[in-house]
N, C-alpha and C positions, 0 to 999 in steps of 0.2 A: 240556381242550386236549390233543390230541395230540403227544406227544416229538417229531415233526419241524413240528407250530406253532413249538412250542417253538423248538427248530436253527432256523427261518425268521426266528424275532423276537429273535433274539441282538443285543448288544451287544457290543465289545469296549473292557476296562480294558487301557491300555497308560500306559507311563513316555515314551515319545518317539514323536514322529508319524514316519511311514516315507515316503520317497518313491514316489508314486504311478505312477510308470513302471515298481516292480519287481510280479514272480510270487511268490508265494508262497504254502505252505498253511497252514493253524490249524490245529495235530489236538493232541487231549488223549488221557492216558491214563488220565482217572480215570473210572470209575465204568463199566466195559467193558459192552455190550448195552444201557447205558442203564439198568441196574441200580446204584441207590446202593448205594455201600461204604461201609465204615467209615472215618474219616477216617485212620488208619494204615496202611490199606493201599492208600488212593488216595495218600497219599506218600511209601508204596516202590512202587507205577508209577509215579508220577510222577518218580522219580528214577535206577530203572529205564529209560525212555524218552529223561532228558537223559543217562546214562550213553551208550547207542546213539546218540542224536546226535553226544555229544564223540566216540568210536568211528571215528565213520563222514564222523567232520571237518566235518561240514555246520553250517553258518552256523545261529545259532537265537539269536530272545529270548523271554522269558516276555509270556505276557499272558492277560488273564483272559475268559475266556466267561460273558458273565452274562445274565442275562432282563435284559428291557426295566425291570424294575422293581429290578432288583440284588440278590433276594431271592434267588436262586439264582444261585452262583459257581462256577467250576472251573476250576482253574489247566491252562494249555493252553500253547501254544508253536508260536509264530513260525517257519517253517521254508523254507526258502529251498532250494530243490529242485525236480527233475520232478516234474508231478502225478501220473504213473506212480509215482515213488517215494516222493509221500507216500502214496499208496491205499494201497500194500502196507505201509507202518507204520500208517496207521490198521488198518488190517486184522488184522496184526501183534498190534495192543493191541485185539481185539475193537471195533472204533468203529463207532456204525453210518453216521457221516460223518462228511467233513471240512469247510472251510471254504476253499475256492481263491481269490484274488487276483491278479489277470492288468488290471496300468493300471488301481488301482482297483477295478475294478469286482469286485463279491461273491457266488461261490457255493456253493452248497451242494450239495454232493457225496456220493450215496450210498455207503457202502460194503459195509456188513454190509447196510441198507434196502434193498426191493424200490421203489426210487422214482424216477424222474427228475431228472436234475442243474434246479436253481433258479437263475435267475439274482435276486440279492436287492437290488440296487441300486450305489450306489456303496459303497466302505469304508469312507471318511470319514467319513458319511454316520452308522456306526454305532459312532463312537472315541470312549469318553471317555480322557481327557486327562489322567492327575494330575502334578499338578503337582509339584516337588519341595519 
């Protein structure tokens, strides 16, 4: 399967369900081009990337990018922004997409990929839910 199958059959692990009228993008900093790192140095970008968030004041929560089957995980972040300014952070962290949310509905967004934007269905659609 191809790395943007892959991006296309994502799940997201969240702690709270989000109201379906906001915009918003998913962009991770771990594992930049799509190249696995080491799990040390995916959590100084990863901390790195929430550093620029607090920074730049913008509204963010965690959540996780997994396959449909949860064997593959990457903590990622909730970011409430232009989609203009999430490109340029995924970009920023070498990503080769993000994930946009615009009333639900789910895309998949090239960044670094030579690909066309996907629309992927609804968002809810693909939330699991844990519970506390």
């Amino acid at each position: 399967m191809s790395l943007w199958q892959a991006y296309k059959d994502s799940v997201f692990i969240c702690r709270q369900r989000l109201a379906t009228q906001l915009d918003f993008a998913i962009i991770s900093a771990q594992n930049p081009a799509g190249e696995l790192k080491n799990p040390h140095i995916n959590l100084c970008l990863d901390k790195q990337f929430e550093g620029i968030l607090q920074q730049a004041r913008m509204p963010f929560r965690a959540v996780i990018g997994a396959s449909a089957d949860l064997k593959f995980q990457e903590k990622s972040w909730i970011i409430f922004c232009e989609k203009l300014q999430a490109m340029q952070l995924a970009r920023d962290f070498q990503q080769n997409a993000l994930y946009w949310v615009t009333n639900n509905k789910l895309y998949l967004v090239p960044v670094l990929y030579q690909q066309t934007e996907e629309y992927l269905g609804l968002f809810d659609s693909r939330v699991i839910l844990l519970a506390d």
